[in-house]
N, C-alpha and C positions, 0 to 999 in steps of 0.2 A: 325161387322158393323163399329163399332171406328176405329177398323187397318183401314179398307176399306176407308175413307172418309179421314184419314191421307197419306195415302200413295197417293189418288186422289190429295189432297193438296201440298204435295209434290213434283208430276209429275206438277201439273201448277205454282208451284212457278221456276220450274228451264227450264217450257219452257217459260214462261217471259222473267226469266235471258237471255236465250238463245235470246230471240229475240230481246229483249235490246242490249247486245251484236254487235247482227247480225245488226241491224240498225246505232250502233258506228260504225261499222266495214264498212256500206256499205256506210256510210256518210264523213266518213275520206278516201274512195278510191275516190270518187265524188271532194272531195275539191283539193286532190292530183291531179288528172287529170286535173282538171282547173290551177291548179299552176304552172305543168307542161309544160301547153298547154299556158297558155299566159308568162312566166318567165322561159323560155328554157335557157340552160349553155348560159353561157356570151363568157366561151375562149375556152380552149384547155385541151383535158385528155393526162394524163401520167400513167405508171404503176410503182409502188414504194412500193416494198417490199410487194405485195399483195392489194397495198391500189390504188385503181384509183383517183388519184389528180385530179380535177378541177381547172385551172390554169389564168391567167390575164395577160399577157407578154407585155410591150408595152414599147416604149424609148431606144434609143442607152447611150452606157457611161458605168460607175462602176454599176452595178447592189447593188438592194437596194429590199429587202424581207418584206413582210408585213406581220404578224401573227394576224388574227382577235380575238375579245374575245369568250365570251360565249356564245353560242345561236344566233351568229353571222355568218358569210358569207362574203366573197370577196369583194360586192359594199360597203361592209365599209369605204373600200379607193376608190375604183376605182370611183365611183362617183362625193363624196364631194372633196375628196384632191387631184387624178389623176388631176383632171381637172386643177387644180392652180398648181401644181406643177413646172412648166416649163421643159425646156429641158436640156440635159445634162447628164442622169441617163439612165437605165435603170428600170422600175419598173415593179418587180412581184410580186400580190395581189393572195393566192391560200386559197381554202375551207380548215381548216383543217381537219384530215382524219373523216369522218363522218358526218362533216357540212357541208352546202348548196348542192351540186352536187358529193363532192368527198365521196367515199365510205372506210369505214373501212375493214380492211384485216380480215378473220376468225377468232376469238381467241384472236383479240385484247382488251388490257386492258384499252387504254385512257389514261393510265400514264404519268405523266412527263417526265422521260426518252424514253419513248416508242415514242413521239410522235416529239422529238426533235432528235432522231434515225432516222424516215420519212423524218422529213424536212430538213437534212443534205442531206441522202441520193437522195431527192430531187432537192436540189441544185447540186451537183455531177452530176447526172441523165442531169440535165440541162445546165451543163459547166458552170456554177456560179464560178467566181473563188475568195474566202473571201467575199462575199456581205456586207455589212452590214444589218442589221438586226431590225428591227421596229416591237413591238407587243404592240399591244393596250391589256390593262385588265387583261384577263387569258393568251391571246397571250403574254401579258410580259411573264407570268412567263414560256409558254414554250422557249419566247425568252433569259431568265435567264437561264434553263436548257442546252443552248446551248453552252453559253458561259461561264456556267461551265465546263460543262462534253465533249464540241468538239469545246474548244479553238482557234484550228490550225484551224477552218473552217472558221470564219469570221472576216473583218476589224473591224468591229464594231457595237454597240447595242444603239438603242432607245427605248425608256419605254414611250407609253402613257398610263396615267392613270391606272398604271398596278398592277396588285396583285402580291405585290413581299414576303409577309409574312403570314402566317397562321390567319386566324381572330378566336380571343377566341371565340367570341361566332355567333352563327347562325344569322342572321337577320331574323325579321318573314317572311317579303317582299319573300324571296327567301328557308323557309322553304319545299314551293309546289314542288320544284324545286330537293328535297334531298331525291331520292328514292334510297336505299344502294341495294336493292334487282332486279339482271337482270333481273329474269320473272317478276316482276310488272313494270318493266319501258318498258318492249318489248309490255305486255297488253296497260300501258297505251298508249304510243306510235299508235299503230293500234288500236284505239278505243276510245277515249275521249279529248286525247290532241292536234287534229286537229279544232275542232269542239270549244271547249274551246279555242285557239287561237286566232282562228276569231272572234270569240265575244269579247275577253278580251283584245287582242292585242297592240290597238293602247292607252291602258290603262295603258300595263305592260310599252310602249315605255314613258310614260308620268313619269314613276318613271324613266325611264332610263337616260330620256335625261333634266331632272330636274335639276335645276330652267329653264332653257330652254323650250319652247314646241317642240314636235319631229315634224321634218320636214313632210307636211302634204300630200307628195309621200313616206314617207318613205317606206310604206309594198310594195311599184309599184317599183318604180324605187330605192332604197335603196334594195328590195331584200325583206323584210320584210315578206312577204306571202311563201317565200321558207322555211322560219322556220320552216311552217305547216308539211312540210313532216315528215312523223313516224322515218324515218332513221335517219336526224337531232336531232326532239325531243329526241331522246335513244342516239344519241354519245353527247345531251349538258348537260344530264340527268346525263351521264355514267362520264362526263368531271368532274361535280361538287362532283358526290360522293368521285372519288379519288382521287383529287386535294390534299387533306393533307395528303396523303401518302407518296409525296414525299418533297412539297414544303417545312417545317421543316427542314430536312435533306439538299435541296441543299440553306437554305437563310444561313445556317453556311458556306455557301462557298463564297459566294459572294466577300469577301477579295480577291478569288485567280483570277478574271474580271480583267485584264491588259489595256483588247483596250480600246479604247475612247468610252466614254457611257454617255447619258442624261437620265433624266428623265422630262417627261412634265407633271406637275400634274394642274390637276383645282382650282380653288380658292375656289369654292364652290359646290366641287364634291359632290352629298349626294349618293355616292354608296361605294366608301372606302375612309378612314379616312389616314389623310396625314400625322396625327401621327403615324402611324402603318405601314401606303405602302410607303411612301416616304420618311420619317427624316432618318429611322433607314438608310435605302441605301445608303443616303447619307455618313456617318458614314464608311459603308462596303466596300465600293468601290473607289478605290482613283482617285482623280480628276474628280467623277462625274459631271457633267452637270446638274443640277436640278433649271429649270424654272418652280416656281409658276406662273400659267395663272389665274392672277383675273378674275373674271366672266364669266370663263369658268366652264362647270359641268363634268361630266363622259363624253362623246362624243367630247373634243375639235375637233377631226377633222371635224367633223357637223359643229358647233358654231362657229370656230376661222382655220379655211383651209389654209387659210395664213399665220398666226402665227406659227401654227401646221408644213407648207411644209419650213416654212424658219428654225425652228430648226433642224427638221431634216436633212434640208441640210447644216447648221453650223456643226454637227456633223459627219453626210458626209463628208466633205471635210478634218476633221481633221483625219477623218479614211482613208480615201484614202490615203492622203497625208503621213500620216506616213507608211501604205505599199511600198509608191512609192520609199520615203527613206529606208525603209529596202534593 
């Protein structure tokens, strides 16, 4: 009789699970479909080594490449800074492989070099000829990888607010964020971290875009609600776990960066320390460009668009301009 009444307990504890489950799963298809349906790709797909680029092309001139951060997406630029930019440039803002629209190749790892491998091969794919190179955050440091390890491919490199060094230690804020394990980031993905999103959201954007408040379109017209999709959540999931695999190994390189390169850092970024992501760089890199932006936080091209499209284009011009003379 005891087997009997455990093993009943048993079968309704895992068809619970199951329907727990079943309800993540049918509530994260439900929110995709609306995200979907009202926040459809913005440009244009490419095929690139497996990976389907989602892409932003727009402006005549030296083409100028934007690398988004983490958990981010294309209208990081195309929004706030396309807009003030002016003319002159060509500018291309792309998902990277797994974020917002574009999709990851089979078997890919997220890695550093892996992903600075894509967006070379991207540029190529596109008749880019040396762009320069702009990556906000984590987008720095695959824009760091680039101009380590595929030199001959760019005029030159801009760093906003970027992770150019390994952080000793975790922050809690983004502990949730640190799944080392693919099948629990593919579960969570398709089952709890759409649903958690939406509620949490415009909470997680308040630490991001701090001391700033986040722009109050940002999930509409920022893109902000594309993050929901499960494919995203698992390549920003997959970004973060392997991030120090490589980034250690190529900040010892940083010395061998020739072209012309800034960094734009905020005055009162509270998401990385300027002791740690921007002094040492400076140090690395010879004749860096490094503008502290007082009262700017993590997001200058939100907060300071102007500030933000006029350095880049200081730095532009000195990268063109020394290709024009070679």
């Amino acid at each position: 009789m005891l087997l009997t009444v455990l093993l009943w307990l048993l079968a309704a504890i895992i068809l619970a699970a199951v329907a727990v489950v079943g309800y993540f799963v049918f509530k994260t298809q439900r929110i995709v479909a609306w995200v979907e349906r009202t926040m459809p790709p913005a440009g244009k797909f490419i095929e690139v080594k497996g990976n389907r680029i989602h892409y932003v092309d727009m402006g005549e001139g030296p083409p100028i490449v934007f690398l988004h951060g983490l958990g981010a997406q294309l209208h990081h630029f195309t929004d706030p800074l396309f807009k003030v930019f002016g003319p002159g440039y060509r500018l291309i803002a792309l998902d990277r492989p797994g974020s917002g629209y574009s999709t990851r190749a089979r078997g890919s790892t997220g890695r550093l070099p892996e992903q600075a491998d894509i967006v070379c091969a991207f540029m190529e794919q596109l008749g880019l000829e040396k762009p320069v190179i702009v990556g906000h955050s984590l987008g720095g440091s695959v824009a760091l990888a680039i101009a380590v390890e595929h030199p001959e491919a760019i005029s030159g490199l801009v760093l906003l607010s970027a992770l150019t060094h390994k952080e000793v230690e975790l922050r809690p804020e983004f502990k949730a964020l640190f799944v080392s394990s693919p099948l629990k980031r593919f579960i969570l993905a398709h089952t709890v971290s759409a649903p958690a999103g939406l509620k949490y959201g415009m909470k997680t954007m308040g630490l991001i875009f701090a001391p700033h408040p986040a722009p109050k379109n940002y999930m509409t017209d920022n893109g902000g609600y594309i993050g929901l999709r499960p494919s995203h959540y698992y390549a920003s999931a997959t970004d973060f776990a392997v991030i120090e695999m490589d980034l250690p190994r190529l900040s010892e390189r940083y010395n061998e960066i020739k072209v012309p390169t800034g960094l734009l850092f905020g005055g009162v970024d509270p998401i990385i320390r300027l002791e740690v992501q921007g002094t040492p760089v400076k140090e690395k890199i010879a004749g860096l460009d490094l503008e502290i932006a007082e009262g700017l936080g993590h997001m200058p091209q939100f907060v300071g668009p102007d500030q933000v499209a006029a350095f880049i284009r200081r730095i532009a011009e000195r990268a063109f301009a020394g290709r024009a003379a070679a």
